[in-house]
N, C-alpha and C positions, 0 to 999 in steps of 0.2 A: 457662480464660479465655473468656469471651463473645465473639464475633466485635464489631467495634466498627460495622459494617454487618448488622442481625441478620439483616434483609430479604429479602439475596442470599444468606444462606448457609441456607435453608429447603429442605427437600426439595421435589422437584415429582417429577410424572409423566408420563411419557407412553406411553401404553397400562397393560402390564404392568411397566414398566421403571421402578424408585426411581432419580433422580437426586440426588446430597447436597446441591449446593447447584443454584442458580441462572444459575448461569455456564457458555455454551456455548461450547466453540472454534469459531468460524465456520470454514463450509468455504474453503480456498484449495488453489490450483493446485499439485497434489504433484509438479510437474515435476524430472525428479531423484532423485524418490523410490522412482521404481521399476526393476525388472532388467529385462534382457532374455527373462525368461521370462512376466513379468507379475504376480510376485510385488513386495512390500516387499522395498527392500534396506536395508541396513543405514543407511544415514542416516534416510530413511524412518519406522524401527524406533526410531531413536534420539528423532527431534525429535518420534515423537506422546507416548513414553515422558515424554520430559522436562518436555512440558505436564499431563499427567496427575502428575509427581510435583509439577510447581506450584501443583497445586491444584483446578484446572478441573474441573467434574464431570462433562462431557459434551465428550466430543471426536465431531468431524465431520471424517471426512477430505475432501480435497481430491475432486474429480471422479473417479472410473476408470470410465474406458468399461465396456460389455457387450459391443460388438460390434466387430471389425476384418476385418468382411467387405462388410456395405454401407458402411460410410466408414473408410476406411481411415486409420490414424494411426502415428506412428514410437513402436513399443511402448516403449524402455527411459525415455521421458517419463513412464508412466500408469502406475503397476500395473493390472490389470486381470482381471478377476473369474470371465472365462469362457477363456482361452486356452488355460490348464493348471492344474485344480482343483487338481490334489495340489500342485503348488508355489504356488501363490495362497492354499490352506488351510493348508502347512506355516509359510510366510512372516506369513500373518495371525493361525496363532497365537500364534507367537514373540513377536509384539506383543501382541494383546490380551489375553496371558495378562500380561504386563510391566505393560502399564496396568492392567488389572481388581487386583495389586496396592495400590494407589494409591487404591481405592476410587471410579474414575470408571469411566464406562460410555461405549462407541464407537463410531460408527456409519459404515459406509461410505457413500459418497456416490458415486451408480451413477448415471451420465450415460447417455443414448439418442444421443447424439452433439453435435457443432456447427455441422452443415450449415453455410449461408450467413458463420457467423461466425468458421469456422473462422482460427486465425491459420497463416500459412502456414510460420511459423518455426518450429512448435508438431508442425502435422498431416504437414507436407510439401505438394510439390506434387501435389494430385490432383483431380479433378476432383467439383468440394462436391456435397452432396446436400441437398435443404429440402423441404418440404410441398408448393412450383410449384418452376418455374419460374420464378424472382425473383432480382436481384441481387445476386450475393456484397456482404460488406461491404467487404474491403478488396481484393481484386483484381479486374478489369474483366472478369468474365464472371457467365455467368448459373450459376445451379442446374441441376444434373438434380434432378428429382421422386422421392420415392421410389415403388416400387408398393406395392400390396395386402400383397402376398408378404413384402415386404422390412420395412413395417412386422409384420406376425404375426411374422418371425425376429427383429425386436429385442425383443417382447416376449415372447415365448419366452424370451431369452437372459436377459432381467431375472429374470425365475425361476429359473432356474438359478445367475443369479450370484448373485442373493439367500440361496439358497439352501448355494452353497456361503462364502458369507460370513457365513452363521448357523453351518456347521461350523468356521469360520476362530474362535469366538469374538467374531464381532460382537453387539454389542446388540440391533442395530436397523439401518434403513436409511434416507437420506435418496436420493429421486429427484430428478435435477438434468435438468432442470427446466421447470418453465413461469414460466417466468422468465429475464433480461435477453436473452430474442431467440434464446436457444440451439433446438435442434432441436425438443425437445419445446415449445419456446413459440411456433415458429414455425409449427406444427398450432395453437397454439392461438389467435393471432390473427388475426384478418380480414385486414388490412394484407400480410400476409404467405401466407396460406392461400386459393389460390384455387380448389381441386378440389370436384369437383361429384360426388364419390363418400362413402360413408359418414363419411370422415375431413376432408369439406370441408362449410362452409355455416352453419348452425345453431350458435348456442356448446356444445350437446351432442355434437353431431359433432364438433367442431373439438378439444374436449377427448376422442374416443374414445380416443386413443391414453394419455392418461395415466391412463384410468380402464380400461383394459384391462391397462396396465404393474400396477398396485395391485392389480388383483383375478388377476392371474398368480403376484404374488408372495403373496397370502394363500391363495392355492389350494396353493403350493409350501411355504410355511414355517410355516402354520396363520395362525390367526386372529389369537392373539395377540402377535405377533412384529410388535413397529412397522415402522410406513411413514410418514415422513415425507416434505416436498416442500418443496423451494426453491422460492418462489412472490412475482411482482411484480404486484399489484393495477395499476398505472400504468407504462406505459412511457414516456411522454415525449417520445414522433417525434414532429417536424415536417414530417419528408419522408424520403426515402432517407438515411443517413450526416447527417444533420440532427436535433439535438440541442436541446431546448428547458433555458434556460436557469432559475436560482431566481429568480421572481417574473416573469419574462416571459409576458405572454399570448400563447396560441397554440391552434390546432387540433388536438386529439389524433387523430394516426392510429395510434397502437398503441391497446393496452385502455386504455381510460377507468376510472376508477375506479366508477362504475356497473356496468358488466360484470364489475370486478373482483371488486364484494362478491358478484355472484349466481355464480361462477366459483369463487370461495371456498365458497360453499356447496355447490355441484355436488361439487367436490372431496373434502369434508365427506362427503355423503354415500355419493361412488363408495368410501371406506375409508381415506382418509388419517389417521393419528394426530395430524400435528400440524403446523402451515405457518410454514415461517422469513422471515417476510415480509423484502422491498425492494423497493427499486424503481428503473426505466432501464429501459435496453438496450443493445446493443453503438451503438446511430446516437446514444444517449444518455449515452455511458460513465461520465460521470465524477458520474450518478448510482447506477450500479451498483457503482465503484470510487470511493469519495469524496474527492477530494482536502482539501488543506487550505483550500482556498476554499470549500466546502460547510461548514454549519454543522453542529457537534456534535449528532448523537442526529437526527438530519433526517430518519430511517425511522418517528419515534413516532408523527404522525399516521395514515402506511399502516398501521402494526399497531395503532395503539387503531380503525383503522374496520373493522378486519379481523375483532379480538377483541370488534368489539359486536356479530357475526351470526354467528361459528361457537362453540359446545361446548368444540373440542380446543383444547389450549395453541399458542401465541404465540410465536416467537420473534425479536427482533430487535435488529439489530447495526446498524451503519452510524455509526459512530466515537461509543462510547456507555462509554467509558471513564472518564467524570467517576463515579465511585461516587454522588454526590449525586442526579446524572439515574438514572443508573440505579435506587436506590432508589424516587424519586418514581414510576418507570415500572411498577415492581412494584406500590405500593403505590394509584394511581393506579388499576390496571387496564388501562395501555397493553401490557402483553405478559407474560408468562410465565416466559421465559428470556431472560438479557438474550446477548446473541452478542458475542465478541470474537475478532478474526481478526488484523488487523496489530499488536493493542497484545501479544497473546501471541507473537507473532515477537519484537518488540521486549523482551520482557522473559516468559520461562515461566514465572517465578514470580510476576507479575501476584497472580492469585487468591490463594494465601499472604499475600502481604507484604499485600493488603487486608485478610483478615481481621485480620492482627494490628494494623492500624491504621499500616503505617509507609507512607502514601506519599509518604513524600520518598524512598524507596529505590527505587521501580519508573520501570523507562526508558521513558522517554515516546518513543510512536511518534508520527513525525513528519507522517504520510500525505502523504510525497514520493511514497511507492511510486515511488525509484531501485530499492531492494534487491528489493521483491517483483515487484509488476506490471512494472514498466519492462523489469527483467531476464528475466520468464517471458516477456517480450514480444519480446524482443529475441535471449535467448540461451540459454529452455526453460530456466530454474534459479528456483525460489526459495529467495530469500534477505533479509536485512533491511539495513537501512542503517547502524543505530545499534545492530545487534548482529551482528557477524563471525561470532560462533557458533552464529546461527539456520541449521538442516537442514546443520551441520556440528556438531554437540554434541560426538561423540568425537575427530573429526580434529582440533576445535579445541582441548580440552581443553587445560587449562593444567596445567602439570608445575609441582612445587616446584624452583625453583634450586636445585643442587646447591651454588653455591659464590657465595652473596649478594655482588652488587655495589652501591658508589653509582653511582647512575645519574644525573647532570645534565642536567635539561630545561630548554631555554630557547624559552620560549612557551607560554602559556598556554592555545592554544583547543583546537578542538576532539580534533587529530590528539595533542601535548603531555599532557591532560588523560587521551587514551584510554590513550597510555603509560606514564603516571606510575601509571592504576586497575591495568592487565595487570601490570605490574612490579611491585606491593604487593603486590596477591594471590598471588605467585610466591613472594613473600619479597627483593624486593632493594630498597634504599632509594634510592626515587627523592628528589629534589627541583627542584621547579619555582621558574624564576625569571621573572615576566611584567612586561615595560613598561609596562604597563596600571594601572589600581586592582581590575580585575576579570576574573574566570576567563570565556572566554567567548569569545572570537577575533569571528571575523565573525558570530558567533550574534547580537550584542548588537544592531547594527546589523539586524539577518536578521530577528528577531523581534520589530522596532516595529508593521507592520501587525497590527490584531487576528486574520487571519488565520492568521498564523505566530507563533501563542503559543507552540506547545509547540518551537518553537527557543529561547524561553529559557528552557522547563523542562526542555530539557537542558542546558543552560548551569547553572541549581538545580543539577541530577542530579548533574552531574557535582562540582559545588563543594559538594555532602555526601556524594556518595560519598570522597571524594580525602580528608574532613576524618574520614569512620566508618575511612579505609585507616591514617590517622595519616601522609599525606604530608606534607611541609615545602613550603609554601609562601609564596613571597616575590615580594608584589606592587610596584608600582612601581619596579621594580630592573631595568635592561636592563645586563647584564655585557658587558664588550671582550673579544679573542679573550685577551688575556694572563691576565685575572682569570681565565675560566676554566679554561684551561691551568693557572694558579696551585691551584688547585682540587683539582688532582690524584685527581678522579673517577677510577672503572674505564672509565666510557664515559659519551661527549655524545649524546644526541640534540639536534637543532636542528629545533626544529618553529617557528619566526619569521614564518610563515604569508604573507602575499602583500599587496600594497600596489594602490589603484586607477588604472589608468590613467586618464591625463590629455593635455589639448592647449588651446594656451589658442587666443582667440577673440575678442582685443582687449582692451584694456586699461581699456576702459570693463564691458564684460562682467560680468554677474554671474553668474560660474561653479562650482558645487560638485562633491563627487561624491557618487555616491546614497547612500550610505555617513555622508558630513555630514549630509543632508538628512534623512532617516532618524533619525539621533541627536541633531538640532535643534544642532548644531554650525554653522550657517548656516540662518536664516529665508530658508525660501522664496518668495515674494512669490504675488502672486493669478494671474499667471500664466506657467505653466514648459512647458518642453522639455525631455523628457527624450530625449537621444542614445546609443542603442543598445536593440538590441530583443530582447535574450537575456532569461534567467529574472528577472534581479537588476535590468534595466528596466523589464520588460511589472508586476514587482509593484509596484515605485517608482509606477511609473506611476498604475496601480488606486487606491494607499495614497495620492496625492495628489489624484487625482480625488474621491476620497471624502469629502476635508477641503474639498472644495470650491473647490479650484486647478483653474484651465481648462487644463489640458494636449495637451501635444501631443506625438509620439512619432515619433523620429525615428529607419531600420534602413537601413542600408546594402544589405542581403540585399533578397531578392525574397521576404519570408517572415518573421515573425515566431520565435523559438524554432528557427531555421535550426539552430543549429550549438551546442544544448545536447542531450546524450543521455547514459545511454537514459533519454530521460522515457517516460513509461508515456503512453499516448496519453490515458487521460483526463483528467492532468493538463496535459498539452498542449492539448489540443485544449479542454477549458474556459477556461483562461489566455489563449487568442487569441482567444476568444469575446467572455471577457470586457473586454479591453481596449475595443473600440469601445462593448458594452455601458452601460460606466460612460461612458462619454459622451469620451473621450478621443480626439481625432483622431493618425489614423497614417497616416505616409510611409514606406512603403517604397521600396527602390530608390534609395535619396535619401541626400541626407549636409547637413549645416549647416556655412555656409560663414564666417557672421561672425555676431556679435549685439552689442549697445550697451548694453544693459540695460532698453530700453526694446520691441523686435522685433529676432529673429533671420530671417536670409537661409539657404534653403533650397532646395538645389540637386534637385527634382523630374525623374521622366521625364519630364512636359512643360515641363521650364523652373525658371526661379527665382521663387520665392514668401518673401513676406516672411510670419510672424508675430508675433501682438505677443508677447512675450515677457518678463519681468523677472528672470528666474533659469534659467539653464542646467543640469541634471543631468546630469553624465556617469554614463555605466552601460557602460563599454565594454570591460570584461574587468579584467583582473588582473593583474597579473606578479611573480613567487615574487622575495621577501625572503631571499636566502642569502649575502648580501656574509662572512656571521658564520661559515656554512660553509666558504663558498673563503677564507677567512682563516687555518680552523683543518684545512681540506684537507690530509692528508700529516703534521701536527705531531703529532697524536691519534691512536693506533691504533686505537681503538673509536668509530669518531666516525659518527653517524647523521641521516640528513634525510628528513625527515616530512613530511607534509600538503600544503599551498600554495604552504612553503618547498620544496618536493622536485618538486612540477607542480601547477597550478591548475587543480583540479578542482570535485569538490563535498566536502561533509560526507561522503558515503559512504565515498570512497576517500581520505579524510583517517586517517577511522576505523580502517578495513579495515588501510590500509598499518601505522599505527603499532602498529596489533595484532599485526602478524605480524611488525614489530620485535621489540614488548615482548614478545610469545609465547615468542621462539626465543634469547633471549638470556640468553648463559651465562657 
């Protein structure tokens, strides 16, 4: 059978190296993935394994260092390439002998370090290293410099690990990088590169160091043994920790895209095989880490300007998971290999189920980055949001029920829906019962901004996976504690999910919740106030500014996104950007006091201010729906609580939780 995209499924090359098709795993953060000796451990082993049987024909692993002598890092985070060969090579075959089954080919991806950028959750406390003396990004001190010395032993060390990564059964290598501000990018930009020694000055100098990493490791592993480079034509600074936003005019003080094409070339010619363009930096994150407020495929311009002055191939990723865009980008001439990073988290077999054309079956990732970035950022794991079993593949593995039960779900969204998929698959017959017309819990409302589409293509997702599982599902039906007692299921889950707080505001008031507003369940008027400044505000908010409502936004906190985590800071930190952005005025510190319908009273740190107002949004949390619980508390022996019903969270640990319900029940 034909692939039904022929496009992507084409060989390419890069150097000596046949790839089957066109689809790269973009590198991410293998936190978790590695032992204390600095080999792959077995989770590791398992999650590149399982992308490679899904299809993919080119895996990229995540970062591992070369060196843990000039910047020191907490080893069992990274595997890492130069510690202990034999166990780094024993570990890396175990793996790329498991993928190279599978017909794909893998490349380590061999970091120089992340000086300045270092996260301190990640590295530990030590004191950063950069190109100057220049300031860390996120804690308040400066850089030490490296020397002479300390650069030749990093680039020594890439030889070596290249080298024993070529005996580990690697493909190929990708150097990380001159790109988002990392160590080697912080040689390579002015902004940040102030030495007046061979490795400072001039953009040939500034690039020495990665044209010395390149021609170390073709000296060590021969000629034709690829070398690839993570590489950002444009960084996007404004200033120190200042971030230019999409469509804002500004001054670049990292590389311009000028610099970048002739940097590209340089690259080119010091030996590189092939450049996985993006673009940002860490003072710019959340273009290097794209959230869902960044638009789809938004790397295509830096790689077609990339691909119109270098020879080698192309590769780029930056949320380009629509098969149609990608096609066009093949076919176009905007890049080479198209990169896929969080949509293969979210779903390994991605590459598969396109070829065969079925994509109503592949899990749409959400680019919350809760489960990846948030958490590598917060608590050194990656993992996904909307799949439990992403770099858990065997611990999560699902076992056949020994001894199939009915299982009664009442609730349809997201935590319900995850239940009822884990339980089918096992073998036990769930069935769902939702008060609703439709599968989809708070998604429905979650995913009206065009932003947050692919919240209701998981809401799809899951209302054709639940209908290919052959679950029974019964909408509009909300059951009493006695009907389902009456029922005589094996076991209840209650996933009833969470209801929006409220507080009224005078009786003249035109009050909703964002949740109404959102669903056009109450017309908004031309101008609103939205109350409360957490995640499901700051977007209300955006999603009404856009339609051209004069908004105003009202947080109790000293801070917008105070008390929603772990967001991954570049979701964060764009989301608060962007609310003044769109032209939205914010009160923090503040609360509203009363409103008529006509202006709300607003209790400021300097004082009380009226604005005009005709519609009130509340956005002010949640509180879990379980009256259906503590009714059937004690009566049910099997009886289970899930989701928002169980604690008001987010979709991640909605997910998570009722997986490892439906997972373990026997």
């Amino acid at each position: 059978m034909e692939p039904v995209y022929p496009v992507l499924f084409e060989q390419v090359k890069i150097k000596n190296c046949v790839i089957k098709n066109r689809f790269a795993m973009a590198p991410m953060g293998p936190l978790g993935l590695g032992d204390s000796c600095g080999g792959f451990n077995q989770r590791g082993i398992d999650y590149y394994t399982a992308r490679a049987r899904g299809g993919v024909g080119l895996i990229i692993t995540g970062c591992t260092p070369v060196d843990n002598h000039v910047e020191l890092h907490n080893m069992p985070n990274f595997p890492c390439s130069t510690h202990d060969a034999v166990h780094f090579t024993r570990t890396s075959r175990e793996m790329t002998e498991r993928v190279h089954a599978y017909g794909a080919k893998i490349f380590l991806q061999m970091t120089a370090g992340f000086g300045r950028v270092a996260i301190p959750t990640n590295i530990g406390k030590t004191l950063s290293v950069s190109a100057s003396a220049i300031p860390h990004r996120w804690l308040d001190e400066e850089c030490r410099p490296l020397t002479i010395e300390e650069i030749h032993e990093i680039v020594k060390r890439f030889g070596e690990g290249a080298y024993n990564a070529m005996r580990g059964g690697f493909d190929g290598v990708q150097i990380h990088a001159v790109h988002e501000g990392y160590l080697l990018d912080q040689f390579a930009v002015a902004f940040f590169n102030r030495r007046t020694d061979e490795y400072g000055g001039s953009l040939e100098n500034r690039l020495r160091f990665a044209k010395e990493i390149v021609e170390e490791i073709k000296k060590t592993c021969g000629p034709d043994f690829p070398v690839t480079l993570r590489y950002s034509p444009k960084s996007f600074i404004k200033d120190w920790r200042e971030g230019a936003l999409p469509g804002e005019s500004f001054t670049e003080k990292g590389r311009d895209l000028e610099e970048g094409v002739e940097a590209a070339r340089l690259l080119e010619c010091y030996g590189y095989d092939a450049l996985d363009v993006d673009v940002g930096s860490y003072d710019a994150w959340w273009w290097s880490h794209p959230p869902m407020y960044q638009e789809k495929g938004l790397y295509r311009p830096y790689a077609q300007l990339i691909k119109d002055h270098v020879q080698i191939p192309v590769i780029c990723a930056g949320r380009m998971d629509d098969p149609e865009m990608a096609t066009a980008a093949i076919q176009d001439g905007v890049c080479d290999l198209i990169g896929l990073g969080r949509p293969l988290l979210a779903d390994q077999d991605y590459v598969n189920k396109l070829r065969m054309g079925d994509l109503a079956s592949i899990r749409p990732c959400l680019s919350c980055q809760e489960g990846c970035m948030g958490r590598i950022q917060a608590y050194s794991q990656l993992c996904c949001a909307v799949n439990p079993s992403a770099c858990r593949e065997e611990i999560n593995r699902l076992v056949p029920a020994a001894h199939p039960k009915k299982v009664l779900i009442i609730g349809g969204g997201v935590a319900g829906c995850e239940a009822a998929r884990v339980l089918a698959l096992r073998g036990h017959i769930p069935c769902i019962y939702e008060k609703s017309g439709q599968l989809g819990g708070n998604l429905l409302a979650g995913g009206v901004p065009h932003f947050k589409e692919d919240d209701l293509k998981l809401s799809a997702w899951y209302t054709h996976t639940l209908k290919q599982l052959s679950v029974e599902v019964h909408l509009n039906q909300a059951l009493t504690a006695e009907e389902i007692m009456a029922a005589n299921a094996d076991a209840v889950i209650i996933a009833t999910g969470s209801a929006p707080n409220t507080f009224p505001l005078g009786e003249q008031a035109n009050v909703c919740t964002a949740s109404q507003a959102l669903l056009s369940e109450v017309k908004v008027g031309k101008k609103a106030v939205v109350v409360g400044g957490g995640l499901v505000g700051c977007e209300t908010a955006i999603w009404l500014a856009e339609q051209g409502v004069e908004t105003s936004l009202v947080e109790q906190m000293d801070s917008l996104l105070a008390v929603n985590a772990p967001l991954c800071s570049a979701n964060k930190d764009m989301l608060m950007r962007l609310v003044p952005y769109r032209g939205v005025k914010v009160y923090t510190s503040s609360k509203i006091l009363s409103a008529d319908g006509e202006s709300a009273v607003i209790q400021t740190p300097d004082g009380q201010c009226t604005v005009p107002c005709d519609t009130v949004v509340l956005a002010v949390g949640y509180h879990s729906e379980n009256a259906l619980y503590q009714a059937l508390d004690g009566r049910i022996p099997n009886l289970y609580l899930v989701g928002d019903a169980h604690r008001v969270a987010n979709i991640m640990y909605a997910i998570w939780d009722a997986f490892e319900i439906a997972s373990h029940l026997e």
